[in-house]
C-alpha positions as CSV (number, residue, x, y, z in Angstrom):
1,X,10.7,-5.7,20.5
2,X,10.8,-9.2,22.3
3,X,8.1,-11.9,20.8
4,X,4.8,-12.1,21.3
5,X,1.7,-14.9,21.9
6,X,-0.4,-15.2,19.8
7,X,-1.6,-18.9,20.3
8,X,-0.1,-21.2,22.9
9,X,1.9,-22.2,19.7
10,X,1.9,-19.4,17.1
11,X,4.4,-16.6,18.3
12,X,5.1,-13.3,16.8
13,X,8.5,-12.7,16.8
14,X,8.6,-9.6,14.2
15,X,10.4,-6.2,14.8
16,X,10.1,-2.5,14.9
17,X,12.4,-0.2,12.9
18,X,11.7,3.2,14.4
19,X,15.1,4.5,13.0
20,X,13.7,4.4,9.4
21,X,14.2,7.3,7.3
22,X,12.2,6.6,4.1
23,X,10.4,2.9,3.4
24,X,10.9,1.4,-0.3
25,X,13.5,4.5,-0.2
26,X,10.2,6.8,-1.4
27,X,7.7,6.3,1.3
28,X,8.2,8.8,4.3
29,X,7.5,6.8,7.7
30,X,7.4,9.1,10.3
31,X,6.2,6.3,12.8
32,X,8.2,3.8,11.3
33,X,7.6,0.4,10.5
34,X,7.3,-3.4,11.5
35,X,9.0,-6.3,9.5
36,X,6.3,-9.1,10.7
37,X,7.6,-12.4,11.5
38,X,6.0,-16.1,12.8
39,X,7.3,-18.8,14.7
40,X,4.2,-22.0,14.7
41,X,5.9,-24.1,17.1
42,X,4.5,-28.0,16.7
43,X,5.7,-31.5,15.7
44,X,7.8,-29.4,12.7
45,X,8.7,-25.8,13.2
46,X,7.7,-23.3,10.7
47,X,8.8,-19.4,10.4
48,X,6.6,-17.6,8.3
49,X,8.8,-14.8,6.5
50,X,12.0,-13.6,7.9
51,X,12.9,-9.5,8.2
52,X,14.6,-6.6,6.6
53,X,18.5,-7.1,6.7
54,X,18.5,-4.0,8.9
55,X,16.9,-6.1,12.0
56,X,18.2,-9.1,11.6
57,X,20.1,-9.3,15.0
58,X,17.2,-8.1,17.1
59,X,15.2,-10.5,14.9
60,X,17.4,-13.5,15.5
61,X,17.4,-13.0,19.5
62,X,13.6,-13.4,18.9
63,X,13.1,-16.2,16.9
64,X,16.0,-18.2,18.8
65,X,14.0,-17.2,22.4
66,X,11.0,-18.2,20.8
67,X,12.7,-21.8,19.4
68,X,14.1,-22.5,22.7
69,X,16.8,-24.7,21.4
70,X,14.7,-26.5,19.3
71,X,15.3,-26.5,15.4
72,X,13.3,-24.9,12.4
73,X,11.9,-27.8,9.8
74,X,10.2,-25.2,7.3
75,X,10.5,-21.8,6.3
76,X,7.2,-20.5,4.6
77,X,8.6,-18.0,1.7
78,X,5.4,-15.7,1.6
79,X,7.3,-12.6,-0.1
80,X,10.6,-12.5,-1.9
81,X,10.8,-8.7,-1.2
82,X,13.7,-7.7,0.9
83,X,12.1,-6.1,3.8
84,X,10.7,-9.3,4.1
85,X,13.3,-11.8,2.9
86,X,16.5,-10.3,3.6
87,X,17.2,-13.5,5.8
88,X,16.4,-16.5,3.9
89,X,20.1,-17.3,2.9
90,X,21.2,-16.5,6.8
91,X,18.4,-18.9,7.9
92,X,19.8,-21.7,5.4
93,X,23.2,-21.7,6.8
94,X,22.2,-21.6,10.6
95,X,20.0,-24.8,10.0
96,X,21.0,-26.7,7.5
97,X,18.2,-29.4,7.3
98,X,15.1,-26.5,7.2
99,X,13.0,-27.5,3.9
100,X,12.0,-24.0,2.0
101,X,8.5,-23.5,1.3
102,X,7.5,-21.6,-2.1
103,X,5.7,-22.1,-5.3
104,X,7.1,-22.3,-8.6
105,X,7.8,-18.3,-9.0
106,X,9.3,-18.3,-5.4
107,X,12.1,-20.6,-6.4
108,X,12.8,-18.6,-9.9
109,X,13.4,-15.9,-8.3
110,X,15.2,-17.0,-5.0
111,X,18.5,-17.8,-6.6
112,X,18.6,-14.0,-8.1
113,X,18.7,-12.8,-4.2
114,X,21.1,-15.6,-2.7
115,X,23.5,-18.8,-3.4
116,X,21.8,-21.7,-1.7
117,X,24.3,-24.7,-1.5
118,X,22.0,-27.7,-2.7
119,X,19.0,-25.7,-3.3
120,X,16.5,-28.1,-5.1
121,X,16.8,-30.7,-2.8
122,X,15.6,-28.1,0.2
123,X,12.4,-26.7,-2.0
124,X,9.1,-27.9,-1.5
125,X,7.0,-26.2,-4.6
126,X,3.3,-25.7,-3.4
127,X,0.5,-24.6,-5.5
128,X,-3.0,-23.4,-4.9
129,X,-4.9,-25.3,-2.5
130,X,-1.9,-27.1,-0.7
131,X,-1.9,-28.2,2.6
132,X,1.1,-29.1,4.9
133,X,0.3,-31.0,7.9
134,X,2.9,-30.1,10.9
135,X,1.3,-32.1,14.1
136,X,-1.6,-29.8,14.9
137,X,-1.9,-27.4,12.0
138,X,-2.7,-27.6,8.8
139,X,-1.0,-24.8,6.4
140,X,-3.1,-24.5,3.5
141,X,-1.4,-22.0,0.5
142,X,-3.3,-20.1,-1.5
143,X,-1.6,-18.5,-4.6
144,X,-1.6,-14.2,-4.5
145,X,0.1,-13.5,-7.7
146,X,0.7,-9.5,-8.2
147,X,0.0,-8.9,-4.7
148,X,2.0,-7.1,-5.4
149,X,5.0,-9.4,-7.4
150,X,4.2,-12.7,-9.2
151,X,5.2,-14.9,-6.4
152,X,3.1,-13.7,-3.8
153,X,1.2,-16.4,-1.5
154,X,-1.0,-16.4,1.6
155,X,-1.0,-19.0,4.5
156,X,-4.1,-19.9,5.6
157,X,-3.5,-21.9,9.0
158,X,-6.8,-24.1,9.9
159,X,-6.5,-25.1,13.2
160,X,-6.7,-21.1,14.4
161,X,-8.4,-19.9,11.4
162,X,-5.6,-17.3,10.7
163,X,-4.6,-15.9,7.7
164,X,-1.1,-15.0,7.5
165,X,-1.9,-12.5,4.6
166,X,1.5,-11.4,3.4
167,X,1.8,-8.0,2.4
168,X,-2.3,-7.4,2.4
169,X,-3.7,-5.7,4.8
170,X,-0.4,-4.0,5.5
171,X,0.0,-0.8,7.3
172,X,2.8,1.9,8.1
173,X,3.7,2.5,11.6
174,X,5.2,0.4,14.1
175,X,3.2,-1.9,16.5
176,X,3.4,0.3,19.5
177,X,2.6,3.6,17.3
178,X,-1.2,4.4,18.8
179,X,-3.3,5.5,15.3
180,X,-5.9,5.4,13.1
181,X,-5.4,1.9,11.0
182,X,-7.5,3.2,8.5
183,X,-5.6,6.4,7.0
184,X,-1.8,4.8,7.2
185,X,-3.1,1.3,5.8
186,X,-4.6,3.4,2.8
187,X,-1.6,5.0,1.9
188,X,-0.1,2.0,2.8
189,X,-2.4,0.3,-0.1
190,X,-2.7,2.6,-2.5
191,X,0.8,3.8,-2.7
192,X,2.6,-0.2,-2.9
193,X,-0.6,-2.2,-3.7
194,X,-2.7,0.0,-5.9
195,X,-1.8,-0.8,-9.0
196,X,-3.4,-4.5,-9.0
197,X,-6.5,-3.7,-8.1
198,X,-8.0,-6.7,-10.1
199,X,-5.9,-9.2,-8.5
200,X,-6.6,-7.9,-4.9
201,X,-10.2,-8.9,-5.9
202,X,-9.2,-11.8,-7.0
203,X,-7.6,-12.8,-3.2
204,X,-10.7,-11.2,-1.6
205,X,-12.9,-14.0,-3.9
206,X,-10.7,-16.4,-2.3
207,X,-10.6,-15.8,1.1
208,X,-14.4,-15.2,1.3
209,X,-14.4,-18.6,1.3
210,X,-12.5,-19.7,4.4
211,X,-13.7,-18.7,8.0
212,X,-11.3,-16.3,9.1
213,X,-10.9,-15.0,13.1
214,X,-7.4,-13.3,12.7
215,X,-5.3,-11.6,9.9
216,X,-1.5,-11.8,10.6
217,X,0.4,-9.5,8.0
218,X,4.1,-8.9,7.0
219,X,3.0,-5.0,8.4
220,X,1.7,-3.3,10.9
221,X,-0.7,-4.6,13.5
222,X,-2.3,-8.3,13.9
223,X,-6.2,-8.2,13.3
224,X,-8.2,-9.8,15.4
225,X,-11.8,-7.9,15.8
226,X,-14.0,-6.1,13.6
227,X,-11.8,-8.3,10.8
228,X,-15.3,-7.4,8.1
229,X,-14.1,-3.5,8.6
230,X,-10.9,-4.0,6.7
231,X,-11.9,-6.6,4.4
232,X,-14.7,-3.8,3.6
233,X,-12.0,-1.2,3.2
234,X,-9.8,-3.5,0.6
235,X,-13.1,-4.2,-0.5
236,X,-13.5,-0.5,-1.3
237,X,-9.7,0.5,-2.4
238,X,-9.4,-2.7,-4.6
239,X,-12.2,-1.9,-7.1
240,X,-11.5,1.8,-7.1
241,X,-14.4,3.4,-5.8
242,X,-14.7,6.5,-3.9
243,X,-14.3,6.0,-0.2
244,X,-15.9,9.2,0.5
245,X,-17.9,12.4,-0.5
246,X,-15.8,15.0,-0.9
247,X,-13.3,16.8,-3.1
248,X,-9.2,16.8,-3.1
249,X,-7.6,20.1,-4.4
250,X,-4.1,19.1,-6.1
251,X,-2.1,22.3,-6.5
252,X,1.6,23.2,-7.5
253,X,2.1,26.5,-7.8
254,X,5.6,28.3,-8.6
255,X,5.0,32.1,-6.9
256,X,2.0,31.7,-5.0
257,X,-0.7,32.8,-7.4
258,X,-2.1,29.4,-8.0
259,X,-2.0,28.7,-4.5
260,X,-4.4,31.6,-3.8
261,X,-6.8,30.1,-6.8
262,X,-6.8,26.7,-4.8
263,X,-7.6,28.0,-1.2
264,X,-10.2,30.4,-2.6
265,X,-11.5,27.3,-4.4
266,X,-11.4,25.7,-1.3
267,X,-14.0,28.6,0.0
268,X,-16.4,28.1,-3.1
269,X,-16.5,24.7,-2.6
270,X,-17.5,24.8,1.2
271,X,-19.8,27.3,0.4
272,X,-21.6,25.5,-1.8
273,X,-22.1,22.7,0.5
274,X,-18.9,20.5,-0.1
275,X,-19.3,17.4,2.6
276,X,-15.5,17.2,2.7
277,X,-12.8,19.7,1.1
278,X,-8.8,18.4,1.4
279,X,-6.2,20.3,-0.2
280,X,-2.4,19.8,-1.0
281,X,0.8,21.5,-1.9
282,X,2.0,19.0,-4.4
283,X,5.7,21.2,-4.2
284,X,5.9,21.1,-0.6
285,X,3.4,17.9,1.1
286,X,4.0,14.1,1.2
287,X,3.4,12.7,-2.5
288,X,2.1,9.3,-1.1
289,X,-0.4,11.3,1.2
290,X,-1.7,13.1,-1.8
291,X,-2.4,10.0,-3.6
292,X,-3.9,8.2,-0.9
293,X,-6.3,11.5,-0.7
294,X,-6.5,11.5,-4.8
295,X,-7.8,8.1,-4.0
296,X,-10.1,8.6,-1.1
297,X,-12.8,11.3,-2.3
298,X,-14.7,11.2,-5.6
299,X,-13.8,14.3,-6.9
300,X,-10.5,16.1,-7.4
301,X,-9.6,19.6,-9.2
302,X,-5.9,20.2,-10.4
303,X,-5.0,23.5,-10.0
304,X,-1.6,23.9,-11.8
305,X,1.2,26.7,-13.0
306,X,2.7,26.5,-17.0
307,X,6.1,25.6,-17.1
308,X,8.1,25.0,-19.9
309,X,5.7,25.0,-22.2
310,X,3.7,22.4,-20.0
311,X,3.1,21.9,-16.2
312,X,4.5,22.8,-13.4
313,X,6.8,19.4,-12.7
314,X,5.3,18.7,-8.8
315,X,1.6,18.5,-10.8
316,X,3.2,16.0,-13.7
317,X,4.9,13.9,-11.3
318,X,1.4,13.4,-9.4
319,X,-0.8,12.6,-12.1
320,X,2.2,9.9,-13.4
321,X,1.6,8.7,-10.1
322,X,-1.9,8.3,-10.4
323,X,-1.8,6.8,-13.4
324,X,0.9,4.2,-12.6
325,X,-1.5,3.0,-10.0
326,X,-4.8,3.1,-12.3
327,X,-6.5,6.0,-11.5
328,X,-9.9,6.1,-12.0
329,X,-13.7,6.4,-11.8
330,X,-13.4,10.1,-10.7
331,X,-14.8,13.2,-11.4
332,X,-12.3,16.0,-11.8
333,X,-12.2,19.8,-12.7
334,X,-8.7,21.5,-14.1
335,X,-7.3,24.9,-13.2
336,X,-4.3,26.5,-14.6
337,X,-2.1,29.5,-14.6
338,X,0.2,31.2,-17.2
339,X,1.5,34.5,-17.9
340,X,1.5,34.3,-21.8
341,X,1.0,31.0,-22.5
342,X,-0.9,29.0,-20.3
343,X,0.0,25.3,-21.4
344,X,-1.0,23.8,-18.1
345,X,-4.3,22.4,-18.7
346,X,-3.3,20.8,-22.4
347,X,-0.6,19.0,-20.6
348,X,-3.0,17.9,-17.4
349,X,-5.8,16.4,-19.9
350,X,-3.4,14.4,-22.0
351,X,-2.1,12.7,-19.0
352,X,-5.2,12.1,-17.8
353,X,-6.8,11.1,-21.2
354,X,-5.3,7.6,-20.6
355,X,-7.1,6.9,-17.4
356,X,-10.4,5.0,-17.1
357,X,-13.8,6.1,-16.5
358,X,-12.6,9.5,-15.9
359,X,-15.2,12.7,-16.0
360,X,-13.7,16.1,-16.6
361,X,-15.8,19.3,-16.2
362,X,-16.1,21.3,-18.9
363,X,-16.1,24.4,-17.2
364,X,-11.5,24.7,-17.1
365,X,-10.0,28.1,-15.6
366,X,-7.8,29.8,-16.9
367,X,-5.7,32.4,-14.8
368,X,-3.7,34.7,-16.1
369,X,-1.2,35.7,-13.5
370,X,-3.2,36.9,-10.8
371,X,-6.7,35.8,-10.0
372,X,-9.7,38.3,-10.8
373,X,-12.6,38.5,-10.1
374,X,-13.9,37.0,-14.1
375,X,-11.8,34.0,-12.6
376,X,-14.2,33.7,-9.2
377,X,-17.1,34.5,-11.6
378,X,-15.7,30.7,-13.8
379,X,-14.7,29.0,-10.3
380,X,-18.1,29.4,-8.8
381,X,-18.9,27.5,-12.4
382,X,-16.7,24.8,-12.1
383,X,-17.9,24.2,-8.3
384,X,-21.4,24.0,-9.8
385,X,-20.5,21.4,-11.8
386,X,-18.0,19.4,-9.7
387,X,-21.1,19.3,-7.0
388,X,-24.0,18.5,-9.3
């Protein structure tokens, strides 16, 4: 992908990797992904972020098209993560006077990822509020800690009003991938951001106060219109409400049995009037896209088989997820399946027994096998209550 305008002196010179298999080695990407880099061209030269190691050449060619044989006086360290960071030692050799740009957490960590001959005298340590002048811009840092690790920063540049927002605002896909921002940036969000809800909030405070026309992040797509859509959406997935009206059926089932229960579910719940009814295969479907969906509506059911004298392993594995990225403010109903012993349900509630501002129906089925028609009779119960 060759650079890209987007001032007469900010360029994009970032990358697609459509050759991906998984991202973070967990998230399927089946549109890939873009490694977002900046060249601000001015009186002193500043890259914001370098790339993944696996784009580094095509990256290069960009940046060194973009610099026209001039030389770079600052690197802007936004994100120590590797996807984004893979580069900075590379960069250090290649231009030996380029000053490093970082707060105090940046440069503890830095010398865990690379060997910087004469590092200390190359750092400049900035902390909130900030501002480096470069000729015509003004960099102003603001401090993003646990968005998502400690180090995190933003880059608010003044003359443009853009906010080179590191890895908020994020999405999956490459640039060229034609789709719906909203449903790969959530799971996107939820599945590598989730977690730190409260500090998410804590950047939206902050950048509430500067006037902001464009969003550059470290993925996915530039934002330049409608920029009150996705703050509204981070808005939304940082203080973990609901998105939307509607109910997500979570099922793992061994033989099949359990999977009936959940699509005839499905059925009760649309009958009764349901706005919006998703379900999942937690065995067989993308994990992430079941906890962005977990995340989305306001209600969920759990529909699991016993195994081992607990649950079925796809169903555990789920709600761990959930709860590693604090889960909450839902209303959920529980349905499980055993031949003998059903142990599903026991298992299900004291995972989710540790999550906040959680509401579970009291109306729990229990299947014993096969579903019967006593089990429609207590499904049609626990649609009742999920809907009221």
């Amino acid at each position: 992908m060759k650079s890209i305008e987007i001032t007469d002196s900010i360029i994009y010179i970032g990358v697609d990797d459509k050759d991906i298999d998984l991202f973070e080695s967990q998230y399927v990407v089946p549109n890939g992904i873009s490694y977002n880099s900046y060249l601000i061209k001015d009186d002193k030269n500043v890259v914001m972020d370098t790339v993944d190691k696996r784009k580094t050449e095509e990256w290069l060619e960009n940046l060194e098209t973009a610099l026209n044989g001039e030389n770079i006086d600052y690197l802007v360290i936004s994100h120590l993560e590797p996807d984004h960071a893979s580069n900075i030692g590379l960069l250090c050799k290649k231009y030996p006077n380029m000053k490093l740009i970082g707060n105090q957490k940046t440069f503890a960590f830095l010398p865990q990822f690379f060997d910087i001959e004469n590092l200390e005298e190359r750092e400049i340590v900035v902390k909130e509020g900030d501002v480096i002048n470069t000729g015509k811009h003004s960099l102003k840092f603001i401090m993003a800690p646990m968005v998502h690790w400690p180090e995190v920063m933003v880059t608010y540049e003044e003359s443009n009003k853009i906010l080179f927002s590191a890895d908020g605002f994020g999405k999956f896909g490459t640039l060229d991938t034609e789709e719906d921002w909203d449903c790969e940036a959530r799971r996107y969000y939820f599945n590598i951001v989730g977690k730190y809800g409260i500090q998410v909030q804590a950047l939206l405070k902050k950048a509430s106060t500067l006037d902001i026309n464009m969003i550059c992040p470290l993925h996915g797509p530039i934002l330049k219109e409608n920029l009150e859509h996705y703050i509204n959406k981070y808005d939304i997935w940082s203080s973990y409400k609901p998105e939307d009206d509607g109910v997500f059926i979570a099922y793992a089932s061994i033989h099949g049995h359990t999977a009936d229960a959940a699509r005839k579910m499905k059925e009760i719940l649309e009958e009764k009037g349901a706005k919006k009814v998703a379900i999942a295969d937690l065995a067989r479907e993308d994990m992430a896209e079941c906890i962005e969906d977990a995340f989305r509506y306001d209600k969920i059911i759990l529909a699991a088989a016993s195994y081992n004298a607990s649950v079925f392993p796809p169903m555990e594995q789920f709600l761990m997820h959930l709860k590693g990225k604090n889960y909450q403010n839902r209303k959920i109903g529980i349905i499980e399946n055993g031949t003998w012993a059903p142990s599903a349900a026991k298992t299900m509630l004291e995972i989710l027994e540790d999550m906040k501002d959680i509401t579970i129906c009291n109306s729990k089925v229990t299947i014993k096998s096969k579903m019967n028609n006593q089990n429609v009779i207590k499904m049609e119960e626990l649609a009742n209550n999920l809907l009221r």
